[in-house]
N, C-alpha and C positions, 0 to 999 in steps of 0.2 A: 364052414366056408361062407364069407359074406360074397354077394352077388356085386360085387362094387368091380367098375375097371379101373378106375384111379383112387388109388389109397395117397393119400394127404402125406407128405413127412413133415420133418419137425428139425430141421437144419441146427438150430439154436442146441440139440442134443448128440449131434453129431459129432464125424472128426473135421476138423479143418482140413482143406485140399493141398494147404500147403506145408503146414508143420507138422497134422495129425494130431493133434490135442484135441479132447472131447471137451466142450462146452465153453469154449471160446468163441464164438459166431454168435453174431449181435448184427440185426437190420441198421442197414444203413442208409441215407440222406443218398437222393438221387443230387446229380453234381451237373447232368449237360444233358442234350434231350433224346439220345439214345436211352439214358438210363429212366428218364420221364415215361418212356414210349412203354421200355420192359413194366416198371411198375405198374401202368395204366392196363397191360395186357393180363394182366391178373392171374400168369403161368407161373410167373417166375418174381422173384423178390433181389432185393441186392443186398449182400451182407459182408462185415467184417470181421475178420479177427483180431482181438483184442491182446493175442500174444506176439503174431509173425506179422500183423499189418495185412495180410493177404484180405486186398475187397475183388469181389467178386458177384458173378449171378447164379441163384441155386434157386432151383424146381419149387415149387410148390408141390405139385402132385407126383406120383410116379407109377406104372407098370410093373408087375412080377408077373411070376407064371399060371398066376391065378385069373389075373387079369384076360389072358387069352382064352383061358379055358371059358372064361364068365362070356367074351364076347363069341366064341363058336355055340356057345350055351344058345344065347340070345339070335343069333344070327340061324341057329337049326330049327328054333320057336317061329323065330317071322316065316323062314319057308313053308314048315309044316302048317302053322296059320294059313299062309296065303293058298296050300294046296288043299287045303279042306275047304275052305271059300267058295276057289274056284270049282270043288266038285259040288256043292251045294247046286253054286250058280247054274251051273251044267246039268244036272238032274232037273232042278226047277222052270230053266228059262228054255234049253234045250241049246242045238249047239247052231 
């Protein structure tokens, strides 16, 4: 298990959302400044298909169920961190 919360996809390997063929989706040329704004946010891409026409915006990155696991992972480290800290600081400085 990699400690990662956003694993990267790969759209261009996918099915299409509209006809479901794999490997018909190819980036596409932003057209107006909604689609400027998406590109520039560097979440998401905008892509075509090449069989049904279907353009659209798809993820860059995405969540699974590892991902949760990986951020309670990290989230029960920073606690546990901060409460051994604070009893350092506590023994040392007093209260």
């Amino acid at each position: 298990m990699q400690l990662r919360i956003f694993f990267k996809t790969f759209p261009e390997t996918t099915r299409c959302p509209s006809c479901g063929k794999i490997g018909t989706i190819r980036r596409s040329r932003t057209k107006n400044l909604f689609e400027a704004a998406v590109k520039l946010s560097r979440i998401a891409n905008l892509y075509k298909c090449r069989e049904c026409g279907w353009r659209g915006i798809l993820k860059k990155y995405t969540v699974n169920k590892y991902s949760f696991i990986t951020l309670i992972f990290y989230v029960a480290l920073i606690v546990s961190v901060a409460y051994v800290i604070r009893q350092v600081l506590l023994k040392n400085f007093g209260a």
